[in-house]
C-alpha positions, 0 to 999 in steps of 0.5 A: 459552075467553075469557080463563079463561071457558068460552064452550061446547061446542056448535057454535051457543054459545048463550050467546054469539050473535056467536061459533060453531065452524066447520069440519068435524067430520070432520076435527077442525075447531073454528074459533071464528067472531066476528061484529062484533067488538068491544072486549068481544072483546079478549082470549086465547083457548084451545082445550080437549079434554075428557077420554076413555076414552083420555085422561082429562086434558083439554088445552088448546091455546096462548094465542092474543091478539086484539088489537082495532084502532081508529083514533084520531081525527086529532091536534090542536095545543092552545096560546096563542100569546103574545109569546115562546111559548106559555103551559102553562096549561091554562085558557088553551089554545085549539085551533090551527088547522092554518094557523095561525101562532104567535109564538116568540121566539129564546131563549125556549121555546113550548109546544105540545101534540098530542093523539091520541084514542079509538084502540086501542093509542095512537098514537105521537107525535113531532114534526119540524121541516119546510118544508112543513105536511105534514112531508114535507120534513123538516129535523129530528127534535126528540128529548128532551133526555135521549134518553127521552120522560118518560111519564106513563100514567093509567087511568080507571074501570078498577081493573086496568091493562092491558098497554100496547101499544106502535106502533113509530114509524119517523120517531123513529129516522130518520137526519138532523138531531136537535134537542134539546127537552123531551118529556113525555106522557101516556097515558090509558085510558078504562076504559069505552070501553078507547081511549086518548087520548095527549097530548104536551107539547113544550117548545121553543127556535126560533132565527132559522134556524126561522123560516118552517119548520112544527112538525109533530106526527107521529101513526101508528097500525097502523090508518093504516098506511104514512101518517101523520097530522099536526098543523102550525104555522107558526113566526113567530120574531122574533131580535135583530140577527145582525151581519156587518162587511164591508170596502170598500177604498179605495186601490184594494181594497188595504189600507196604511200611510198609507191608508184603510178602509171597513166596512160593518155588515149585520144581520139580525134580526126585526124589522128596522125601527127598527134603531139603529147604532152604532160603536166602535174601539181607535184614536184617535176623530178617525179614524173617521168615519160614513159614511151607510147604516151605513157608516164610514171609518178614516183615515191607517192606522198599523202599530200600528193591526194586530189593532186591532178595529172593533166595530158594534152593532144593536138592535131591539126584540128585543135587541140584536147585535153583532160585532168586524172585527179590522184587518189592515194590512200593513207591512215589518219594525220592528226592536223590538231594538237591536245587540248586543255580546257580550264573552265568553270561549272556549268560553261561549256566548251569544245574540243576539236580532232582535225584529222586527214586520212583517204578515205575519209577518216571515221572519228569517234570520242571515248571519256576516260582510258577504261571506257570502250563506248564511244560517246560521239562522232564526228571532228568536234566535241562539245561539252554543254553545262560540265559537270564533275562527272564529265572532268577527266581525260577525253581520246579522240580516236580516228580510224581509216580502213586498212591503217592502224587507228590514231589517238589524240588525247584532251584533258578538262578540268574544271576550276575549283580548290586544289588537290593535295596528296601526301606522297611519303616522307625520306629518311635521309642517309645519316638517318638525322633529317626527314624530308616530307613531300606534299603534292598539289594540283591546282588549276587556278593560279596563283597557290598558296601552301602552307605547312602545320605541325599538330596544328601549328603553322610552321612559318618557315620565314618567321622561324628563321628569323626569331630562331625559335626552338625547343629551349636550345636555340642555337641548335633548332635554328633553321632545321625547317626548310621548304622547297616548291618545285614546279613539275608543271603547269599545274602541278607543284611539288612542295618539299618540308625537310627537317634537319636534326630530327627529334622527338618532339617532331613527331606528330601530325603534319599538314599540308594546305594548298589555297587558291581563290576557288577554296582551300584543301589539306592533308595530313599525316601521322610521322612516327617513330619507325618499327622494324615492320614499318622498316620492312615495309620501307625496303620492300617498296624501294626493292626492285619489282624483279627482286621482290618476285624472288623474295616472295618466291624463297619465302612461299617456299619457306612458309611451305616447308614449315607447314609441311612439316607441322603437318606430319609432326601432328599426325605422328603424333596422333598415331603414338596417341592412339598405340598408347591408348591401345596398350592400356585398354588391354591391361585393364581387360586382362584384371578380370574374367567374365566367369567372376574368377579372382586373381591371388596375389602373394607379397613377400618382402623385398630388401627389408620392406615388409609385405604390407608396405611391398602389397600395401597402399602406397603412402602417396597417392598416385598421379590423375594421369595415370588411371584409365577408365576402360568404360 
């Protein structure tokens, strides 16, 4: 059975010319033969056992499809080449020739059209970019945007539609580069010849990269097998200026405050005749300056021209480009803040800022004191939490940029509290008459109150004024204390108490006090009469540095010709010391013999002595000194 006709069931068909059974009836063989096949013979075929004595139902046999092969004709492109694509008119489509070349313009779509006739079941179509017109060489795949081909089938002078077959196509699912497209298609039966034509509409944006490179339709069919037919073009596509800005250093390749830069502007761009440049900066006009061959110069270079951009735009007939070099100068730190103060009180907190410019980025790092060599933290800000005594004092903020000298900004904390006073010294005036002490007071709070004692007494320098107070001669002491506060700062006070006439009863101890609402500190001094070491004193610390070191030299050398000179009278006289010693040692040996033999002595008178007084005992005795133990 075709379909649901009965072709017979006899062995020759004769109803049916090109079709028989074949086989041996022996051993139950009923092969149906069919000579020139052709589409009429495109159909299901089944086999049926008429009924018997043993089965009197009939059987028939499973469906078998026989599917009719016919190759298409080989694909073709259809399309008008136009200035930016092709044209989806229909009236003004012409055949493309398969070297042809087709004009495109980036960022505008060209339509092309692949068309595959007269072939059983439909090709399959897809398209490809390639380097070659053959599409071996593939580059991408061009796939539908939306991933689904949209397609449209039309059946022709037939009233049933039949089933579509379907031709897996291997190169849409290869792996590789997809570009992104419009894809429409469609299918047409022609219902008398039962062949189908297929027509794919590609809607597509080339950019500047696909120039020179081949569309390619790709057709396969079942009956191609493992080759495929194509249908190329060569894409002529034609882009505005792509801009690249490249940099030139003078000053030897290094790039500076105070030097200069050199930019060169590269396009590339189809066409690339009649270019038009032009240049532009965020800086001051009058330091750029045009060069030839699209090249400029920028002129003392400043810190402040960093992260400033250079811009150079191309045209052509296309349209235009452009791109922005951003200038990377190079410079040590610039503080953008100023020292700090900080006044707090115990136990608060508070922070110091180093806001600090410098390319490449500054490092920046916190040091407590001038002697401290350890940093304590890094990074633009420093907070102090919960001060401390320990933590007043000086802070350096300290920034440093890789080939520039480091930068230092100083901070002071103080934290608030009593006054700090320090007796500096007192002057002698030049008459030698008055004395001036001075007294020293720091205070962080204001205001400051500071007072002036005397042994004890406070020396009311208004009140003494007025009731002329003195030491039993009025008229003579009135108005000898006088006060001076002289303000060397802020903070910092410098009071003065001059006494005029200075007496006796003068001397003693002074004190100076300084309150402020945190408390009250003092300090005193003993002022006496000066002896000549404390005059000594006096003149060596108002003598000049350079002079002193001479004084000290002559004086070394002084002290040392002295010593030198000691030094060799002891040992002369240690010398004469040890002859003397000597000398009467030997006296004394000579007295006496080792055999016991005496020595006889005869006294005779000498100027009316008699011998016993020339030989005898000496009416005195003789000095200690002179006896010498020879033991």
């Amino acid at each position: 059975m075709k379909g649901e006709v009965g072709l017979g069931h006899k062995r020759d068909m004769p109803f049916f010319e090109r079709m028989s059974m074949i086989g041996n009836i022996d051993d139950g063989e009923y092969h149906l033969q069919i000579k020139n096949v052709s589409l009429a013979d495109d159909d299901n075929y089944r086999c049926q056992l008429t009924p018997t004595d043993d089965e009197p139902t009939p059987k028939l046999s499973k469906r078998v499809k026989l599917t009719i092969i016919v190759q298409p004709k080989d694909p073709i492109l259809v399309g008008e080449s136009i200035e930016g694509g092709l044209t989806s008119s229909s009236k003004n489509q012409q055949l493309i020739g398969q070297f042809n070349q087709i004009a495109a313009t980036e960022g505008h779509s060209l339509q092309v059209s692949c068309q595959s006739r007269a072939g059983r079941p439909a090709a399959q179509i897809s398209w490809v970019l390639a380097e070659d017109w053959l599409g071996k060489r593939i580059i991408a795949h061009i796939i539908p945007s939306n991933n689904e081909t949209e397609t449209t089938t039309v059946f022709r002078y037939q009233t049933n539609r039949v089933p579509f077959p379907s031709a897996g196509h291997p190169l849409r699912h290869s792996r590789g580069r997809r570009l992104l497209a419009n894809i429409t298609e469609f299918r047409d039966l022609d219902g008398d010849s039962q062949l189908y034509s297929v027509i794919s509409n590609l809607n597509y944006s080339p950019s500047r990269d696909d120039n020179g490179h081949f569309l390619v339709c790709v057709a396969t069919h079942e009956a191609y097998g493992k080759e495929a037919k194509t249908a190329s073009i060569s894409l002529d596509v034609f882009y505005p200026p792509k801009v690249i800005i490249e940099v030139e250093t003078e000053d030897n390749g290094k790039i500076r405050e105070s030097g200069s830069i050199r930019l060169l502007c590269r396009s590339d761009s189809r066409p690339n005749e009649d270019l038009k440049y032009s240049w532009n900066w965020d800086g001051e006009p009058k330091r750029l300056e045009i060069l030839a061959n699209h090249r400029i110069s920028i002129s003392s270079l400043r810190f402040n021209d960093n992260l400033k951009k250079v811009n150079c735009t191309v045209e052509n007939s296309v349209g235009f480009g452009s791109s922005a070099f951003e200038l990377n100068v190079p410079f040590g730190p610039r503080f953008m803040s100023t020292n700090q103060t900080k006044i707090i009180d115990r136990g608060s907190e508070t922070t110091f800022q180093c806001e600090v410019l410098g390319n490449p980025t500054p490092i920046i790092r916190w040091y407590h004191g001038r002697e401290q060599e350890t940093p304590i933290h890094e990074g633009a800000n420093l907070t102090i939490k919960n001060a401390q005594d320990w933590e007043e004092g000086e802070y350096r903020c300290i920034a440093e940029v890789e080939g520039f000298p480091s930068k230092t900004l100083y901070h002071q904390l103080y934290l608030k509290g009593p006054p700090k006073v320090r007796f500096i010294e007192y002057i002698l005036s030049e008459n030698e008459k008055d004395i001036t002490l001075i007294c020293e007071v720091q205070s962080r709070v204001l205001p400051v109150n500071i007072q002036w004692f005397h042994n004890g007494r406070r020396m009311d320098v208004a009140e003494r004024i007025r009731t002329g107070e003195g030491d039993g001669n009025n008229n003579k002491n009135k108005n000898r204390f006088q006060v001076n506060d002289d303000k060397l700062g802020k903070h910092l006070l410098l009071s003065k108490m001059t006494i005029f006439d200075f007496v006796e009863q003068d001397l003693g101890l002074w004190n100076c006090s300084a309150r402020n609402d945190y408390g009250v500190v003092w300090e005193q001094k003993d002022v006496r009469l000066l002896g000549i070491f404390d005059k000594i004193e006096i003149q060596w610390k108002e003598m000049p540095f350079q002079l002193r070191i001479v004084f000290g030299s002559v004086i070394f050398c002084i002290f040392a010709v002295l010593f030198l000179l000691l030094l060799v009278w002891l040992i002369w006289r240690g010398c004469c010391c040890c002859d003397r010693r000597i000398g009467h040692s030997k006296m004394s040996n000579n007295s006496s013999y080792p055999n016991g033999g005496s020595i006889s002595v005869k006294c005779e008178p000498v100027d009316g002595m008699t011998a016993s007084e020339s030989c005898g005992t000496p009416p005195y005795p003789l000095p200690q000194q002179y006896f010498y133990n020879n033991e």
